[in-house]
MARMI-82606 format. One record per residue: residue number from 0; x, y, z of N, C-alpha, C in turn. Coordinates in steps of 0.2 Angstrom, whole numbers, m for minus. Last residue first. Layout:
BEGIN
     k     n.x     n.y     n.z    ca.x    ca.y    ca.z     c.x     c.y     c.z
   NUM       X       Y       Z       X       Y       Z       X       Y       Z
...
This chain:
BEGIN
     k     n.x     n.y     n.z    ca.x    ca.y    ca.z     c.x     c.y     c.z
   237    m285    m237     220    m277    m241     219    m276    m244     227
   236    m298    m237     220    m294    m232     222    m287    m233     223
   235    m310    m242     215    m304    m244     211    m298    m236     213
   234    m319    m253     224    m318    m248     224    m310    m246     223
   233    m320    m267     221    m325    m261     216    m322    m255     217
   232    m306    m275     218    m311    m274     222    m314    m267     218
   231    m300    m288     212    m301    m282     209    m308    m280     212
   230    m287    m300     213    m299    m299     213    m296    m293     214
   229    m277    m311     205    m278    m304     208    m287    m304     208
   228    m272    m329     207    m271    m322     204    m277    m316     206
   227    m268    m338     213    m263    m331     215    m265    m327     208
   226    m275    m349     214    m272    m347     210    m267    m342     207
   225    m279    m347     227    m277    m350     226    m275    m352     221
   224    m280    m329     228    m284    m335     227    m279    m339     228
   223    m277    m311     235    m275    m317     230    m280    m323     231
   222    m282    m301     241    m281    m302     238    m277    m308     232
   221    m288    m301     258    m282    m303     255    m283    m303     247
   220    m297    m295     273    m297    m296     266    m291    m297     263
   219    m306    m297     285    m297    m295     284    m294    m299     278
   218    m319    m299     284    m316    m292     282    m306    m291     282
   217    m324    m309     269    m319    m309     280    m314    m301     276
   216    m331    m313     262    m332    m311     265    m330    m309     274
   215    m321    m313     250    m326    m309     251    m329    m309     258
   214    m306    m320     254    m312    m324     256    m316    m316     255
   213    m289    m328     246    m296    m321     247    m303    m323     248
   212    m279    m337     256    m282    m335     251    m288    m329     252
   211    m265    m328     263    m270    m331     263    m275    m330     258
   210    m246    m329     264    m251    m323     261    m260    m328     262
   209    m233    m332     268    m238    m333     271    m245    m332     271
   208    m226    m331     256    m229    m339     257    m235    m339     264
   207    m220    m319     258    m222    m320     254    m229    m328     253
   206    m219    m311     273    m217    m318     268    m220    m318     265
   205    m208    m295     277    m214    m298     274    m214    m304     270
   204    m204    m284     291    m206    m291     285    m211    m291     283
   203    m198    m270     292    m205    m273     293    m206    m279     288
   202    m186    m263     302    m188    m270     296    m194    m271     296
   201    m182    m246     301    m184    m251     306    m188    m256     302
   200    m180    m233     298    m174    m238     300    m178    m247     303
   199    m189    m227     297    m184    m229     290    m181    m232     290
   198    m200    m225     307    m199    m232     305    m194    m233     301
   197    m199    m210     311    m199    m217     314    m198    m223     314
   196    m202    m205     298    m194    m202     302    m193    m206     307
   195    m213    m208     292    m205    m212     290    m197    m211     295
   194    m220    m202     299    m219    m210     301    m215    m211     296
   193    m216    m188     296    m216    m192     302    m218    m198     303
   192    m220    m189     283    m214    m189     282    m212    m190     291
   191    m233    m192     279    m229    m198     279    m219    m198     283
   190    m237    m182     284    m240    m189     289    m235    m191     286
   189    m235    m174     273    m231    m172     278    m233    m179     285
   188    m241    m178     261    m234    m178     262    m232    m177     269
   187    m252    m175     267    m255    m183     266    m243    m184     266
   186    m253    m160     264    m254    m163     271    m254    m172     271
   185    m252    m161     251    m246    m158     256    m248    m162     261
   184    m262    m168     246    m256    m170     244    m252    m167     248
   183    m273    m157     249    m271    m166     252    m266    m167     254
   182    m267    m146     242    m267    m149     253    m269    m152     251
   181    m270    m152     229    m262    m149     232    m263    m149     239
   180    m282    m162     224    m282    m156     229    m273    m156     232
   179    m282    m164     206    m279    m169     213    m280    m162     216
   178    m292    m175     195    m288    m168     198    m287    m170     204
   177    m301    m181     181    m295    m183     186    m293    m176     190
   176    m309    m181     170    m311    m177     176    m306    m178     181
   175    m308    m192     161    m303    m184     158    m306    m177     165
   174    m301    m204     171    m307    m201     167    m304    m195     166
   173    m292    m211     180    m294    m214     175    m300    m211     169
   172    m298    m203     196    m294    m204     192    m298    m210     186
   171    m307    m195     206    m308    m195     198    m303    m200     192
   170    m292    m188     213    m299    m191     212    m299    m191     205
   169    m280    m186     224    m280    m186     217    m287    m188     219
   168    m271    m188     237    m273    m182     234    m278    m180     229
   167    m264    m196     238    m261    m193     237    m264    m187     235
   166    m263    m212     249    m265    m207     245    m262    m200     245
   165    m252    m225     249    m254    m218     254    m256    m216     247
   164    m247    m242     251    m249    m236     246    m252    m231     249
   163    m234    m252     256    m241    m246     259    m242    m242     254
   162    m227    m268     260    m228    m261     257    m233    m257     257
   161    m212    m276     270    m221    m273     269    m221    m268     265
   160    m203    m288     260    m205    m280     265    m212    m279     264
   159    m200    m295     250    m200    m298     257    m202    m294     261
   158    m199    m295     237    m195    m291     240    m196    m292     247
   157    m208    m302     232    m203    m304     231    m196    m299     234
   156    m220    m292     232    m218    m296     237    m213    m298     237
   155    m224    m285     219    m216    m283     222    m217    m288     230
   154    m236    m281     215    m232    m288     211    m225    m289     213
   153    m243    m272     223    m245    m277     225    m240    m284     220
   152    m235    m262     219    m231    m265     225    m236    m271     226
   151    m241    m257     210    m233    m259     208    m233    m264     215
   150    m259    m258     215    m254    m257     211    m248    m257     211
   149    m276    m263     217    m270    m264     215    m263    m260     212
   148    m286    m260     229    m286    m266     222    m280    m268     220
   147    m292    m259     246    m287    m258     239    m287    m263     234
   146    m297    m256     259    m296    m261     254    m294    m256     250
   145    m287    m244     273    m295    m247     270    m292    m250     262
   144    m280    m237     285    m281    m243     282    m287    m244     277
   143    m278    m220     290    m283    m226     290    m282    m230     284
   142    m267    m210     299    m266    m211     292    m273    m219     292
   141    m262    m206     310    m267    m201     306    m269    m205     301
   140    m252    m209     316    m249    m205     311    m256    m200     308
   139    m259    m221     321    m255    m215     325    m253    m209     322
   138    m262    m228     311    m266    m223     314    m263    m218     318
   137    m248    m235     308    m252    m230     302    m256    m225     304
   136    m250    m246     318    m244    m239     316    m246    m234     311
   135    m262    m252     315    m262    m245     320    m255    m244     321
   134    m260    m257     304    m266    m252     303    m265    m249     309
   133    m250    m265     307    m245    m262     301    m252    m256     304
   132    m257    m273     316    m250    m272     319    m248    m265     314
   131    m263    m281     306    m269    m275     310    m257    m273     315
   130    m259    m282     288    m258    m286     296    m262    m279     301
   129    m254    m282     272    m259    m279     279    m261    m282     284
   128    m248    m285     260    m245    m285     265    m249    m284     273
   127    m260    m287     252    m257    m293     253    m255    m290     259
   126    m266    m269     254    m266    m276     250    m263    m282     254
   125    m265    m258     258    m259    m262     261    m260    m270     257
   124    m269    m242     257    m271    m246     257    m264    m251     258
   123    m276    m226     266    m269    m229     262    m272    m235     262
   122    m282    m208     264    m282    m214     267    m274    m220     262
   121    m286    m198     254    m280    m197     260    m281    m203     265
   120    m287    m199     237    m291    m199     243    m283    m198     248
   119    m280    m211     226    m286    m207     228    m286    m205     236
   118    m264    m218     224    m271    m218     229    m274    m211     230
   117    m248    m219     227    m253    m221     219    m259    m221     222
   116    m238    m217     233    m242    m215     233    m244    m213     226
   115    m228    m232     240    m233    m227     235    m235    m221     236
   114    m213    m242     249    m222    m236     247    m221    m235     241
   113    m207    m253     256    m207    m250     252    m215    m247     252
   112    m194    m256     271    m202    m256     267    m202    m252     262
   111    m180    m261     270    m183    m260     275    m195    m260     274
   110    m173    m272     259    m176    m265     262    m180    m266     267
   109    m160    m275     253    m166    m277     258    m167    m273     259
   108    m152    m272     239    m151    m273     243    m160    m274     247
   107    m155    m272     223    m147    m273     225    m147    m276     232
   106    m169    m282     216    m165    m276     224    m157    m277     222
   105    m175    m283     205    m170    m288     204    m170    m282     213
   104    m191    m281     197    m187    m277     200    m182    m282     205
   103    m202    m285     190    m196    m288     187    m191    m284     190
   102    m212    m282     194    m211    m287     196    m206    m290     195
   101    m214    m266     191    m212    m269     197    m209    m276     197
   100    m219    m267     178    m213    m269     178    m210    m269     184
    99    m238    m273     179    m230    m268     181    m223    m269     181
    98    m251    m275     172    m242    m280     172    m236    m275     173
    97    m260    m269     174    m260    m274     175    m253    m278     176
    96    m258    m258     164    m262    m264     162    m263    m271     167
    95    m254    m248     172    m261    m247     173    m265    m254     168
    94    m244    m254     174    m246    m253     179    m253    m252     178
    93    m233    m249     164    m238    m252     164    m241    m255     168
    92    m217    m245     176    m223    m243     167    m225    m252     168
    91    m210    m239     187    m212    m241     183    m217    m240     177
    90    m193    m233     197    m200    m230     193    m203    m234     188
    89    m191    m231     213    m194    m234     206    m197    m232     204
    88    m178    m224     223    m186    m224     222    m184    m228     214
    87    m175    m221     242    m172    m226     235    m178    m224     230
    86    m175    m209     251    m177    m216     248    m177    m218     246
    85    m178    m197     263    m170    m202     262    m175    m209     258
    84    m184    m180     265    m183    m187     267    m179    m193     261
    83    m181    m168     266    m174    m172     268    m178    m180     270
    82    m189    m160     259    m190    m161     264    m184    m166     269
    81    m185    m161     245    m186    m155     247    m187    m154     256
    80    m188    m176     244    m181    m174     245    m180    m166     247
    79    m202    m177     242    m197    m178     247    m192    m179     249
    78    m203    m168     230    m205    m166     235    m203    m171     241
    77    m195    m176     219    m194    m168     220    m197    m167     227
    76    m199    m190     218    m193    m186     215    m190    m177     216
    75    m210    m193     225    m203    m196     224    m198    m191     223
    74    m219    m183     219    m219    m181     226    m213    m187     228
    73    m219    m185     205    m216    m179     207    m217    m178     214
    72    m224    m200     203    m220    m197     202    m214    m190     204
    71    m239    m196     211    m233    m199     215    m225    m198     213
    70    m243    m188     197    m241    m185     205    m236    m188     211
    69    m242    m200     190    m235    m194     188    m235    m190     194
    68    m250    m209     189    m247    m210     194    m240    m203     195
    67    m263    m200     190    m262    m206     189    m256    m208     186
    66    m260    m187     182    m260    m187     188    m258    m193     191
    65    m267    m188     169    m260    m192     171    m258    m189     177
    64    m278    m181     167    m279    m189     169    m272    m190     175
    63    m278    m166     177    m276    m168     171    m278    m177     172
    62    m278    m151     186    m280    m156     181    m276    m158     178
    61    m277    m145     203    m272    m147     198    m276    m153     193
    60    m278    m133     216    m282    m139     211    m279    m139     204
    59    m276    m122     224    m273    m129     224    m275    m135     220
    58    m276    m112     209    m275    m113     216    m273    m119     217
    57    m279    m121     194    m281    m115     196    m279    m115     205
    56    m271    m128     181    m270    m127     189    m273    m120     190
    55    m269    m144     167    m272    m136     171    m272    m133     179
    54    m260    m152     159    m261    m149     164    m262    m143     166
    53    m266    m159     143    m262    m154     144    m265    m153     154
    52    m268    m176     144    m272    m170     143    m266    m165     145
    51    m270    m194     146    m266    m188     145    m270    m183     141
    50    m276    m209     152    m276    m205     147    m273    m200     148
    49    m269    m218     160    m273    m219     156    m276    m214     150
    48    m252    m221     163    m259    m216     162    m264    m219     157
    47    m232    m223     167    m241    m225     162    m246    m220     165
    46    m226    m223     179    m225    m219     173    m230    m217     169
    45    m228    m225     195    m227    m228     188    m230    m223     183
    44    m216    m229     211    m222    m223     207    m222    m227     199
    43    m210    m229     226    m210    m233     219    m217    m230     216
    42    m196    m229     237    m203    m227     234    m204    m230     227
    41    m189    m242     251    m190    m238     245    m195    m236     241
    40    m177    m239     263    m183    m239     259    m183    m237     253
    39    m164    m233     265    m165    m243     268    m172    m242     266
    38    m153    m226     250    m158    m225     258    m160    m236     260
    37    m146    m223     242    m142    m227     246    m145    m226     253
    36    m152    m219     231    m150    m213     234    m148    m217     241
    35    m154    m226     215    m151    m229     223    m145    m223     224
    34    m168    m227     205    m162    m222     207    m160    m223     215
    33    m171    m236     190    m169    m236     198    m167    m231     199
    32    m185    m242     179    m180    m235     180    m178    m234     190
    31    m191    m248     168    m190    m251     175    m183    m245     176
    30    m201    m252     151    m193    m250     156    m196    m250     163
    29    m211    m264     148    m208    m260     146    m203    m257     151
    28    m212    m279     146    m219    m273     147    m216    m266     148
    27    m201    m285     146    m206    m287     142    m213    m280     139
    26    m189    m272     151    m193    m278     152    m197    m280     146
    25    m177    m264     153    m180    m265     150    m182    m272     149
    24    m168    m253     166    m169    m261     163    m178    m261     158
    23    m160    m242     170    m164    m242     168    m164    m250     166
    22    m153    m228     183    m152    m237     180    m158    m239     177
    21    m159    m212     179    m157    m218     184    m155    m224     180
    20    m163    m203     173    m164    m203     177    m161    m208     182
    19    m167    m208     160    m160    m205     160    m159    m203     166
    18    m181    m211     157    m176    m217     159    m168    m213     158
    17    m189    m201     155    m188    m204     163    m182    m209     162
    16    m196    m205     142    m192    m197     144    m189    m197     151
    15    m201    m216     140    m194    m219     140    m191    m210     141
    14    m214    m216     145    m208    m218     152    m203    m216     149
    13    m221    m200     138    m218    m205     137    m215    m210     142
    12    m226    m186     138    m229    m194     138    m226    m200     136
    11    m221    m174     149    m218    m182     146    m223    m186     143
    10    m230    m170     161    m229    m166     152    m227    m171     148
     9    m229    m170     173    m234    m173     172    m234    m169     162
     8    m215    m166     177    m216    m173     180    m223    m175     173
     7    m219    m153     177    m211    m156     172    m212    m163     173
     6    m227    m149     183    m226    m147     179    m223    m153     174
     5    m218    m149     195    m225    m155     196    m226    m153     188
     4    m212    m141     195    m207    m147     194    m213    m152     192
     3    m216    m129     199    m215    m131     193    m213    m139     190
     2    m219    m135     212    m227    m132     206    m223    m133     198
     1    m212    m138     225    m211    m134     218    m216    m137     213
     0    m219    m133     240    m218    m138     235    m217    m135     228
């Protein structure tokens, strides 16, 4: 994995250093940056931070806040294409308010399913999208299901496909204690890249209207209400 490039990903405080990068649209809440490498998936990473710090690295341990999401940024953009894996990717802003520019994401085309890796830890979460069908193709892989709160791809339904946040490695996040362990994030890259190599090709729906309201107390938990708007579970591991 190129070290420098993570570098280069996590130094920019800005989105709008990113938007020359690809097709860029300019929303309410701020830019929305496509790059269509004319794969049938798509990644999707966000720009924003809660807070920024110069990055420090001693061995496999990497500090800094903005880890929060600029790691997924740099495992998009450079580490699985070092790897030959094939996928469209997004880049948003604002995500950490709450109002991602995901939402205003137009598709040229359907996709097959969309990811993350915006997540603490080396498990994955699935939000709206999570059916027990999606947690044991996942297990196969190594990879375990557990609650999630929120991010890009929980406002990207209207793209009809299932989506997965996979951890990445990272803790601490949103405090100046934020660091990510590099083998997570390798070994969490390499789960992915054999259940991509299985399913890239293969539709995983998803309806939007099927979604159920959020009941605390039924373990096959959904995030939404009746008024479609978001519960924020305690454990704020995206």
């Amino acid at each position: 994995m190129n070290l420098r490039k993570l570098h280069q990903r996590l130094r920019p405080r800005s989105a709008k250093d990113f938007t020359h990068l690809g097709d860029t649209t300019y929303t309410p809440d701020g830019p929305l940056v496509f790059i269509d490498r004319g794969a049938s998936i798509l990644g999707v990473a966000h720009l924003d931070y809660v807070q920024w710090t110069q990055p420090q690295r001693r061995g496999n341990i990497v500090r800094c806040p903005q880890l929060d999401d600029r790691l997924g940024v740099w495992i998009l953009l450079d580490v699985l294409p070092s790897y030959g894996v094939k996928c469209d990717v997004l880049l948003t802003d604002s995500e950490e308010k709450g109002l991602s520019t995901g939402a205003y994401f137009d598709p040229p085309k359907q996709y097959n399913w969309m990811f993350q890796f915006d997540r603490a830890g080396v498990d994955a979460a699935m939000y709206q999208y999570e059916r027990a069908t999606h947690r044991a193709m996942l297990h196969d892989y190594g990879i375990t299901v557990n609650p999630g709160s929120f991010s890009d791809i929980s406002t990207m339904d209207h793209l009809q496909c299932v989506g997965i946040n996979f951890g990445c490695g990272y803790h601490n996040q949103h405090t100046s204690e934020c660091y990510a362990n590099l083998h997570d994030t390798k070994m969490m890259v390499h789960k992915f890249r054999y259940f991509a190599s299985e399913y890239q090709h293969i539709p995983l729906a998803h309806e939007p209207d099927t979604i159920q309201p959020y009941d605390p107390m039924d373990d096959e938990y959904h995030y939404y209400d009746q008024d479609a708007e978001w519960h924020y579970h305690l454990d704020r591991h995206h």
